[in-house]
VOPAGU-2260 file (C-alpha; in pm, 1 decimal, decimal comma):
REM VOPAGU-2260
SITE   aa  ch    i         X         Y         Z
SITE  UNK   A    0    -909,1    1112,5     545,5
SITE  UNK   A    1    -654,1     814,9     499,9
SITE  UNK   A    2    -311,9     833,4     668,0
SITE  UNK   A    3      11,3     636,3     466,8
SITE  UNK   A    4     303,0     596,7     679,4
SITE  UNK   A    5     610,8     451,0     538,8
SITE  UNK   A    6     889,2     532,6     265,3
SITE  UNK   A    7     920,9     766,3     -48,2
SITE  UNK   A    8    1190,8     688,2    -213,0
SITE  UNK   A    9    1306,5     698,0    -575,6
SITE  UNK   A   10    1313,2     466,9    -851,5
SITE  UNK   A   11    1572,6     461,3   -1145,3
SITE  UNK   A   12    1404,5     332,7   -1436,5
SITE  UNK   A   13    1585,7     195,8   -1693,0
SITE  UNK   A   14    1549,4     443,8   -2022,3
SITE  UNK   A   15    1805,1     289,9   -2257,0
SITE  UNK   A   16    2131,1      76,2   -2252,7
SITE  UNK   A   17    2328,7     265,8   -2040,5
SITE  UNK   A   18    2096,2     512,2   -1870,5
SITE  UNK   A   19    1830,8     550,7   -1635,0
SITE  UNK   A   20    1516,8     791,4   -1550,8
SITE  UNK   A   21    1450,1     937,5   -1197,6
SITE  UNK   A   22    1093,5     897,6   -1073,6
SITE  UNK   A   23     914,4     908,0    -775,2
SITE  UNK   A   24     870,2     545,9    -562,3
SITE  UNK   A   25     817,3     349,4    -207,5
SITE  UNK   A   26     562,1     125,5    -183,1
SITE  UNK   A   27     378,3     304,3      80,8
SITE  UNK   A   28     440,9     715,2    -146,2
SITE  UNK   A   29     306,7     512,9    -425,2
SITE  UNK   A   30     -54,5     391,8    -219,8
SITE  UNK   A   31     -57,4     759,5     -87,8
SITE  UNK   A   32     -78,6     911,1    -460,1
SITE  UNK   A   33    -315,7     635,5    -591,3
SITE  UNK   A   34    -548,6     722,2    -272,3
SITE  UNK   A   35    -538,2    1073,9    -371,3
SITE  UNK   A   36    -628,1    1082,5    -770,9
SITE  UNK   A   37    -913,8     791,9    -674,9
SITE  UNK   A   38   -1086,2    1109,1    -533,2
SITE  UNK   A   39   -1010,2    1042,6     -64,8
SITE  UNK   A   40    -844,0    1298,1     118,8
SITE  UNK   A   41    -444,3    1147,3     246,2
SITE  UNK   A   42    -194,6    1241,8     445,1
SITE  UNK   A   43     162,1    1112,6     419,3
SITE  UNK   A   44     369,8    1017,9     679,5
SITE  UNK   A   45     688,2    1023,7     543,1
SITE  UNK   A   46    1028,6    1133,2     632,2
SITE  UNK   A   47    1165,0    1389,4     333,6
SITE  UNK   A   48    1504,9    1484,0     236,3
SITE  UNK   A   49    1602,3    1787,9     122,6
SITE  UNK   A   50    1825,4    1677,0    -118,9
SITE  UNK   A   51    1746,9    1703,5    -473,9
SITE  UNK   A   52    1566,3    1364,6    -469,7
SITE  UNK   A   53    1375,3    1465,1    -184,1
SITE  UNK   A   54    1249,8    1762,1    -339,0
SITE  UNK   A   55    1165,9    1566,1    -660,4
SITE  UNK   A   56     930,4    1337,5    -401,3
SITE  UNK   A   57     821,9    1620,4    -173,5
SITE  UNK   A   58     652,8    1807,4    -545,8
SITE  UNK   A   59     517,5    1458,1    -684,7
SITE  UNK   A   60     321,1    1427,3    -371,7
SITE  UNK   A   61     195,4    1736,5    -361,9
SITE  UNK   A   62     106,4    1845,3    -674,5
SITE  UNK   A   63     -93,8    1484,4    -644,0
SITE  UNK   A   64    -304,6    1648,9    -365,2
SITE  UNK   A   65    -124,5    1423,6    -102,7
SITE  UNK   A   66    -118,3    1652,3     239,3
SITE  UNK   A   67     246,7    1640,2     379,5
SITE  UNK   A   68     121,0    1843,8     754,9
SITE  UNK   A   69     275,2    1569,3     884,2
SITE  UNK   A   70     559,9    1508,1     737,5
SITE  UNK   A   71     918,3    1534,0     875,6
SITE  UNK   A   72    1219,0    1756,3     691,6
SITE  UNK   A   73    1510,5    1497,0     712,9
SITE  UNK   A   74    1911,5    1543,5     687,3
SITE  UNK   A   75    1971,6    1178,4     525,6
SITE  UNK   A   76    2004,6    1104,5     194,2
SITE  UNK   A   77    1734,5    1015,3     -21,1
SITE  UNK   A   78    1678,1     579,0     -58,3
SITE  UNK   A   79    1689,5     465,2    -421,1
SITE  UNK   A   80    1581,8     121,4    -576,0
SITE  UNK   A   81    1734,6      33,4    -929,9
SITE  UNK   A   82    1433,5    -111,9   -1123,6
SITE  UNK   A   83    1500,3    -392,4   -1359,3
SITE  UNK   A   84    1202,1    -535,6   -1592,9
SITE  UNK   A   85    1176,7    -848,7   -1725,8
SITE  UNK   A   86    1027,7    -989,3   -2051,4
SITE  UNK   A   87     675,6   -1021,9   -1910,0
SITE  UNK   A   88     705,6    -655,8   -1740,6
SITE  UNK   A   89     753,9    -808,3   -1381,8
SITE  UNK   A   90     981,5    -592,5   -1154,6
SITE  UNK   A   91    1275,9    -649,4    -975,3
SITE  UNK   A   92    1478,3    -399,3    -739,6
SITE  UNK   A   93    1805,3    -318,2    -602,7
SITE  UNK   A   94    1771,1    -108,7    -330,3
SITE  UNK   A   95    2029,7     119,2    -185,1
SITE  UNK   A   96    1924,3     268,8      99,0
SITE  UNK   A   97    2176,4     258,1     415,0
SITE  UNK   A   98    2073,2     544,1     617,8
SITE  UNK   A   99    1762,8     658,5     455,7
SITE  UNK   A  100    1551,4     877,6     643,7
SITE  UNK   A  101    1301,6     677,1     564,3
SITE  UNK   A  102    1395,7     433,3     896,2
SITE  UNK   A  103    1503,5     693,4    1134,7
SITE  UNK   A  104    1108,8     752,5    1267,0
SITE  UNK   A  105    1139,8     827,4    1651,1
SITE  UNK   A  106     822,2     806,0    1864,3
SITE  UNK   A  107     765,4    1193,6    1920,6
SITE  UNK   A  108     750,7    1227,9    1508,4
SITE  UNK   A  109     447,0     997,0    1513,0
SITE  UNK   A  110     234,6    1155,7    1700,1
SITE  UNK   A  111    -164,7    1078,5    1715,9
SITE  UNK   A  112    -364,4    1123,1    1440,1
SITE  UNK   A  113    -616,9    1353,2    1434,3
SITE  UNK   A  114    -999,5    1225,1    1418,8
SITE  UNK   A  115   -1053,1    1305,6    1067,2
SITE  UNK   A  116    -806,4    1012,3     986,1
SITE  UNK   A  117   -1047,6     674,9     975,2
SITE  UNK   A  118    -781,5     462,4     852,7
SITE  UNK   A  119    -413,7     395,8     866,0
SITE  UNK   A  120    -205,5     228,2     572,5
SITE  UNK   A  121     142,3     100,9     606,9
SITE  UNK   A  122     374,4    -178,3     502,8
SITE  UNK   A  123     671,9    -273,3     300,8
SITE  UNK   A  124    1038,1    -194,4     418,4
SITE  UNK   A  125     970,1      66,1     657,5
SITE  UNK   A  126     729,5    -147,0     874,6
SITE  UNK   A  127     968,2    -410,9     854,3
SITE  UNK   A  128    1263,9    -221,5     961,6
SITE  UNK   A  129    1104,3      72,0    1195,3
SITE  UNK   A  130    1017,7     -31,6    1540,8
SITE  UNK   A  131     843,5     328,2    1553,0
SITE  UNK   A  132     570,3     242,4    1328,0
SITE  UNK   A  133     442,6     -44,5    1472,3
SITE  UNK   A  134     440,3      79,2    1813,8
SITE  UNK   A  135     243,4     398,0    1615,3
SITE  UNK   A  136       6,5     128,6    1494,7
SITE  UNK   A  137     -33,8       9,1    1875,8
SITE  UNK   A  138    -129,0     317,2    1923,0
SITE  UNK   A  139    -377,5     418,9    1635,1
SITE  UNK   A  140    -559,4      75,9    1655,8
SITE  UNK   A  141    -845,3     233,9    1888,6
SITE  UNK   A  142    -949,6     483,5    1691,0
SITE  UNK   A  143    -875,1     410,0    1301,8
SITE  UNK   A  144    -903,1     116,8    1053,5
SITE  UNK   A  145    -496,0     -37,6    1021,2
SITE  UNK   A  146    -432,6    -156,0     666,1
SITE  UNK   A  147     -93,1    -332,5     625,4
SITE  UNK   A  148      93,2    -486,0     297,4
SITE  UNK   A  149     436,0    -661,4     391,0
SITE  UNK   A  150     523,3    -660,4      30,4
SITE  UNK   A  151     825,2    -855,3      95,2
SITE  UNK   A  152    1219,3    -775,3     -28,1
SITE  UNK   A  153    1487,8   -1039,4      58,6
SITE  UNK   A  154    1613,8    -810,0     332,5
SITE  UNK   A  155    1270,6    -772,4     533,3
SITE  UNK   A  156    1203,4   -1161,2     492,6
SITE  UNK   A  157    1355,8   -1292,0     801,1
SITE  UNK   A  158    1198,1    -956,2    1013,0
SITE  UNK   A  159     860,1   -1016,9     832,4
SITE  UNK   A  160     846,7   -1391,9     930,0
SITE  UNK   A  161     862,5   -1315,6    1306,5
SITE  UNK   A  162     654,5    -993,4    1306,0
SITE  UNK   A  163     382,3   -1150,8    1106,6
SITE  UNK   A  164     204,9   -1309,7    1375,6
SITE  UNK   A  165     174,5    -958,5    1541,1
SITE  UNK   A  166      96,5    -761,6    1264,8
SITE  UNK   A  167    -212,2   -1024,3    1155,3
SITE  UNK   A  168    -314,8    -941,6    1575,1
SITE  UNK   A  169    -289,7    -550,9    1463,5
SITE  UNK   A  170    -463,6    -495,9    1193,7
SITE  UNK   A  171    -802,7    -466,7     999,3
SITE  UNK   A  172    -719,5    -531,9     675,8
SITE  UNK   A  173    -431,1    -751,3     567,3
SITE  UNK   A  174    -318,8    -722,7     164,6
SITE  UNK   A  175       3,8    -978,0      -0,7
SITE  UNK   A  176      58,2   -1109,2    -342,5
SITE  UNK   A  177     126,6   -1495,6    -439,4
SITE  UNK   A  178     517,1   -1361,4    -443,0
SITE  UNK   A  179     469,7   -1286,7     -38,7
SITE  UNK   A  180     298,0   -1572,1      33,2
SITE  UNK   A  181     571,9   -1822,1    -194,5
SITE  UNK   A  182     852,0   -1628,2      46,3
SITE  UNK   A  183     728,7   -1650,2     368,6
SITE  UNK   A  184     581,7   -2008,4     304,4
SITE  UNK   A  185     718,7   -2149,4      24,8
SITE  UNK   A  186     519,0   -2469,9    -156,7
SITE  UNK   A  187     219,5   -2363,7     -14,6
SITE  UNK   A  188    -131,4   -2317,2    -157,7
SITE  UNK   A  189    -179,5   -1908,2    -123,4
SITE  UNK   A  190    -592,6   -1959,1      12,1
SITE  UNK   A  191    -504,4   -2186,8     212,6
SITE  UNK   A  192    -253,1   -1978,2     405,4
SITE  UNK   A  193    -485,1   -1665,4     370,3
SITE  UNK   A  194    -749,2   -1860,5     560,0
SITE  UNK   A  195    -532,9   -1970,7     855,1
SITE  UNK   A  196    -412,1   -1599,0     878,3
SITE  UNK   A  197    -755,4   -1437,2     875,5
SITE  UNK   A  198    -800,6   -1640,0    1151,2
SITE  UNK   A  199    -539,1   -1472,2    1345,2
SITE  UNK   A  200    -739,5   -1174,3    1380,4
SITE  UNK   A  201    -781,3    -957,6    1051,6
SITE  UNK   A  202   -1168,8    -896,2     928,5
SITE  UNK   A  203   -1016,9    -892,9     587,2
SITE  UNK   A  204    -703,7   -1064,8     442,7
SITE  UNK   A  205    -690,1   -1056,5      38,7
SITE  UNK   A  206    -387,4   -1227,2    -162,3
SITE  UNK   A  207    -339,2   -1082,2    -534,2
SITE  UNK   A  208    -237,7   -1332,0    -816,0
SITE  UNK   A  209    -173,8   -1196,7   -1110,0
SITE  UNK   A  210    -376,3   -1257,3   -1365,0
SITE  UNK   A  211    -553,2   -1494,1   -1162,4
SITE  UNK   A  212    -713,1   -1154,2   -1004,1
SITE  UNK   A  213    -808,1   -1158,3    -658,7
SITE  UNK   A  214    -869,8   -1385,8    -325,9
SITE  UNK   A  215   -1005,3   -1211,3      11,8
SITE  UNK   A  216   -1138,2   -1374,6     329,3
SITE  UNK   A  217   -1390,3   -1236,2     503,4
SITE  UNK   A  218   -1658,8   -1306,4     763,6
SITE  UNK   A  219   -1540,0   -1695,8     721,9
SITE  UNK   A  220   -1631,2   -1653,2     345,6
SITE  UNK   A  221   -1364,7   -1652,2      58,5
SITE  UNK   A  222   -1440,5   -1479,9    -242,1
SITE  UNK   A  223   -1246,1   -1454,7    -584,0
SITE  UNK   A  224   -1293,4   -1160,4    -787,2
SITE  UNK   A  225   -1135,1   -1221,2   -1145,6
SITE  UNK   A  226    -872,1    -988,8   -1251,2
SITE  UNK   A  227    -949,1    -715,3   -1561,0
SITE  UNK   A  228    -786,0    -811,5   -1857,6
SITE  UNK   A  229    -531,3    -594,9   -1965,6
SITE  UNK   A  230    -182,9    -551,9   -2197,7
SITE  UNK   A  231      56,8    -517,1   -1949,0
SITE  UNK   A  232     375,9    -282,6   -1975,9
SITE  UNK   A  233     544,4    -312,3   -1645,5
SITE  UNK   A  234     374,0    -411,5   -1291,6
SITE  UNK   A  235     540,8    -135,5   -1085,1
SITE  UNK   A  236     344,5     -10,1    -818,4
SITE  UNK   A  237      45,2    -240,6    -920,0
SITE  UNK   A  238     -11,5    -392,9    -557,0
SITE  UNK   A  239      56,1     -46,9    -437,1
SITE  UNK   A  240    -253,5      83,3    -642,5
SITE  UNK   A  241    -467,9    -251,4    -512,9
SITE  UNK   A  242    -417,2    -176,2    -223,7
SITE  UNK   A  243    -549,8     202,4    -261,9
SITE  UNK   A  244    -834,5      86,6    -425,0
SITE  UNK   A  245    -919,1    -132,1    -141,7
SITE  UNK   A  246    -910,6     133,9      57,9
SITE  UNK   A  247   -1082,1     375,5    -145,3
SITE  UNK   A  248   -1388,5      92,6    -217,0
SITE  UNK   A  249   -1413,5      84,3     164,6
SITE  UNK   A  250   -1390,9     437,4     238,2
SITE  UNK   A  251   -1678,6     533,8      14,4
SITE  UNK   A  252   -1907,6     277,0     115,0
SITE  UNK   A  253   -1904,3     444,5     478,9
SITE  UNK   A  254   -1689,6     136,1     646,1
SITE  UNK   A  255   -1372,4     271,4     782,8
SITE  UNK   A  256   -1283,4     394,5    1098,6
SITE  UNK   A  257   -1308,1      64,9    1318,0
SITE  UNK   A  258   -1291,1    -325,3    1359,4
SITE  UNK   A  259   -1435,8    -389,2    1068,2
SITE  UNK   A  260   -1615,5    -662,4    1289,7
SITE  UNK   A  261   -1964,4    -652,3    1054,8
SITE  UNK   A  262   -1818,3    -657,6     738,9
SITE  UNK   A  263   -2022,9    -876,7     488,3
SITE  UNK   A  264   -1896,9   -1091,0     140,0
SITE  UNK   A  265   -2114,0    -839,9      -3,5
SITE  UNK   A  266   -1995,1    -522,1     122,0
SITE  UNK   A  267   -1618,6    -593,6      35,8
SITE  UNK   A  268   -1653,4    -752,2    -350,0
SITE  UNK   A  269   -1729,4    -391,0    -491,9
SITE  UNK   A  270   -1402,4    -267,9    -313,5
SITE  UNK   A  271   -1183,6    -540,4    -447,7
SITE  UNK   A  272   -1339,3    -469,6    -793,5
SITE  UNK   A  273   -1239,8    -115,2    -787,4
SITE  UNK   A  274    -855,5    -239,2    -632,1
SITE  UNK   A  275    -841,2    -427,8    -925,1
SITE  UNK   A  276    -973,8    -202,8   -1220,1
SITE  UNK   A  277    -735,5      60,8   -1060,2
SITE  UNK   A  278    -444,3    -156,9   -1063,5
SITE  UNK   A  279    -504,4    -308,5   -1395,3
SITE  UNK   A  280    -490,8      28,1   -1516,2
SITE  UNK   A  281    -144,7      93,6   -1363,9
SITE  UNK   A  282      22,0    -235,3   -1510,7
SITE  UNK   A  283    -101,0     -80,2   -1873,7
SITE  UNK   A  284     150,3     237,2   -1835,5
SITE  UNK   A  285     490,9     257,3   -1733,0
SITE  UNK   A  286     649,2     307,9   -1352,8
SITE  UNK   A  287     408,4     362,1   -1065,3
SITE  UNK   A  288     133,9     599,6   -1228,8
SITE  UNK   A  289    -154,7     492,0   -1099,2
SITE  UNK   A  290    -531,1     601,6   -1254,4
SITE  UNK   A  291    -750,2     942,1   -1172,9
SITE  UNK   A  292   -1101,0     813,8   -1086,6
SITE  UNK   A  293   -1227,9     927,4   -1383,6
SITE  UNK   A  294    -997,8     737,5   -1579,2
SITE  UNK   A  295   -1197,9     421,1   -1467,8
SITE  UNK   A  296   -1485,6     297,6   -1624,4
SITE  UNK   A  297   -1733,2     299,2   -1349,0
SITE  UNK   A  298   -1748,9     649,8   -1132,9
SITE  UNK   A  299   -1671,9     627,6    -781,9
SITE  UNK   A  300   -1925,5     791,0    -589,4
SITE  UNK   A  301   -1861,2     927,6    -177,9
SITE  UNK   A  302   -2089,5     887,6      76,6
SITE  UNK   A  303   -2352,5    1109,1     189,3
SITE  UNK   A  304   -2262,1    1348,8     437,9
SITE  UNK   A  305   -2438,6    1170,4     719,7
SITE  UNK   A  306   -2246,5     803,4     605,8
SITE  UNK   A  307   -1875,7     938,9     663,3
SITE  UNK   A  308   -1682,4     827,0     917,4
């Protein structure tokens, strides 16, 4: 199975003029459900509240066949981010979220994984802001795949600047968007800075653009897959969904659970295909809903018995 560590936290869509819908968010919560209805077995490592929020996320996740063993049963108050959407159904957030459970991980709640778990995913606020998690990743990096997305806010920017050069070191697999790359170097040509962090030490680093589609590095190649063409409504939890899709891809072709040291041009282009027919699916529906597997239009098929990791 995958492992998603990180924040679940709630969005408030706007519904009309003056009011707002409730649903389920967090960057990382949102790559943990897309994981699940692509078909791979997840577990969430999240910190839940038992407030009524945290209930609402505690059912979405479940009833989405995300495991929740290891989650932890927090006192804080649930996080919330205030969604706004702009003409062209780009996001923007307001986040309020002092004292959120979500960033009070200690080191005895993450403790190791089990050996079904070939990969780790994490990123987004809770990386940025929970020493925990990385040193968790310190510890993982032996014995699973790391996948990271910094998907930058204005309040992890500075953090994210000086922990990049680690978190390249860390992991595997390193996911941003042209939006991360414009923050944390601003004027710069996105492939160009994806090559000089690939190499810093991930086997993979991919940069989504938009309708441009999709740039990864890999083995000292760089590939560009084009995006699927879609109508879009709103982009929420898009990049989430790419990112599950990359995962997924990977996962079924037999590849996770190490360095990813081997890893060919050809073996990643049918994973960065499926990260982007998932997440082109997402942007066509409102909020973060991201597609079942049989909602795409090419079935995803697991590996034999004797190919799993």
């Amino acid at each position: 199975m995958i492992a998603v560590c990180g924040e679940a936290i709630v969005d408030l869509l706007p519904a009309g003029p003056t009011t707002y819908e409730m649903t389920p968010g967090g960057s990382p919560a949102n790559t943990a459900v897309a994981i699940a209805r692509l078909g791979v077995p997840v577990t969430m490592l999240a910190r839940l509240s038992g407030d009524d929020a945290g209930r609402v996320l505690r059912d979405h996740l479940t009833s989405n066949g995300v495991d929740l063993s290891r989650a932890v049963s927090a006192s804080e108050l649930t996080g919330l981010a205030v969604v706004t959407r702009a003409a062209d159904g780009s996001a923007s957030y307001r986040f309020l979220l002092e004292d959120a459970p979500d960033w009070q991980w200690t080191d005895a709640e993450l403790e190791p994984l089990p050996d079904a778990v070939v990969a780790v995913h994490t990123g987004s606020i809770a990386l940025a802001t929970t020493p925990a998690i990385e040193r968790f990743l310190e510890r993982s990096r032996d014995t699973c795949t790391l996948s990271i997305d910094p998907n930058l806010r204005p309040s992890t920017l500075e953090h994210t600047r000086l922990a990049l050069p680690h978190w390249l070191q860390l992991a595997d697999i390193v996911k941003a968007s042209t939006d991360d790359i414009a923050l944390l170097h601003p004027g710069q040509d996105p492939v160009q800075v994806l090559e000089r962090w690939s190499d810093l030490g991930p086997a993979v680093v991919v940069v989504t653009a938009g309708a441009d589609g999709a740039y990864a590095s890999v083995a000292g190649e760089v590939l560009h897959v084009p995006a699927q063409p879609v109508q879009v409504v709103d982009t929420i939890g898009a990049g989430d969904t790419f990112s599950a899709g990359l995962l997924v891809g990977l996962h079924h072709a037999g590849l996770l659970g190490g360095r990813l040291t081997s890893l060919t041009a050809d073996d990643l282009r049918p994973a960065l295909d499926l990260a982007l027919r998932a997440a082109a699916r997402t942007c066509s529906r409102a909020g973060a809903d991201p597609p079942h597997a049989e909602e795409l239009s090419c079935a995803i098929q697991a590996p034999a018995a004797d190919e799993q990791a």
